[in-house]
N, C-alpha and C positions, 0 to 999 in steps of 0.2 A: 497328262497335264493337270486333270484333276488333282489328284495325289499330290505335288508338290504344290498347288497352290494353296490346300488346304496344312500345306506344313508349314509354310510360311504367315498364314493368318494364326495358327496354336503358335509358332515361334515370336511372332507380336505379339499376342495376346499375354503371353510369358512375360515377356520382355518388358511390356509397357506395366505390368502390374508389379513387377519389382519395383522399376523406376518409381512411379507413382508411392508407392508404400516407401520410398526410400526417402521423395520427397515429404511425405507427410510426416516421418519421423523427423527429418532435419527440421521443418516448420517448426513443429508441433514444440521441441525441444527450444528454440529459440523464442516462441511464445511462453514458454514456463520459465525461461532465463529470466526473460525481461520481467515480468510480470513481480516474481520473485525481488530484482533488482530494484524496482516500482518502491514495493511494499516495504524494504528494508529501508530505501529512502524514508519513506512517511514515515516509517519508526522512529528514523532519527530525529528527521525533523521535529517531530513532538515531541523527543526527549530535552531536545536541544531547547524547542519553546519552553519547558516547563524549566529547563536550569535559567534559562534567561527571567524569568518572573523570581524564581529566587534569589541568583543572586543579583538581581536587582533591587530587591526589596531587604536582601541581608547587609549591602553597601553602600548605600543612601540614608545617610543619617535622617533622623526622624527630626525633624523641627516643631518652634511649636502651634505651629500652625499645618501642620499634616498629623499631628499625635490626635489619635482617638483614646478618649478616656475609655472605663470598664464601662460606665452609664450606656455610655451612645453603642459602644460595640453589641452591649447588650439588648438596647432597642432595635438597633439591625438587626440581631441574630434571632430575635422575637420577630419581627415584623416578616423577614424572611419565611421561617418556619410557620408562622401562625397563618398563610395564604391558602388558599382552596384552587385546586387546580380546576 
């Protein structure tokens, strides 16, 4: 009786460490799918914000009350730069 019960705990033991590894590959696989899927999302999405700031600002005509002259652009582009972090 010995003998076969200890066949049957090695034939579990088998058994259940295939399954196990079978399962952690399928997880594991479906965790890098997604993850994957995630990150190509946020790619677009930020590509997609950045066309939208463009062509937003390529198709809106400038009036003259949104035109910045070279003066002021240049006091911003000064005042920016010139700051101490």
């Amino acid at each position: 009786m010995k003998n076969k019960e200890s066949n049957f705990l090695l034939y579990g033991l088998v058994i259940g460490g295939v399954l196990s590894a079978g399962l952690v590959i399928f997880l594991s696989s479906r965790f890098i799918s997604k993850t994957n899927r995630n990150k190509r999302e946020r790619k677009n999405k930020f590509y997609e914000g950045i066309d939208d700031i463009f062509e937003a600002s390529a198709k809106s005509s400038q009036d003259d009350d949104t035109r910045i002259d070279k003066e002021t652009e240049a006091g911003i582009i000064d005042e920016l730069f010139s700051r101490t972090n």
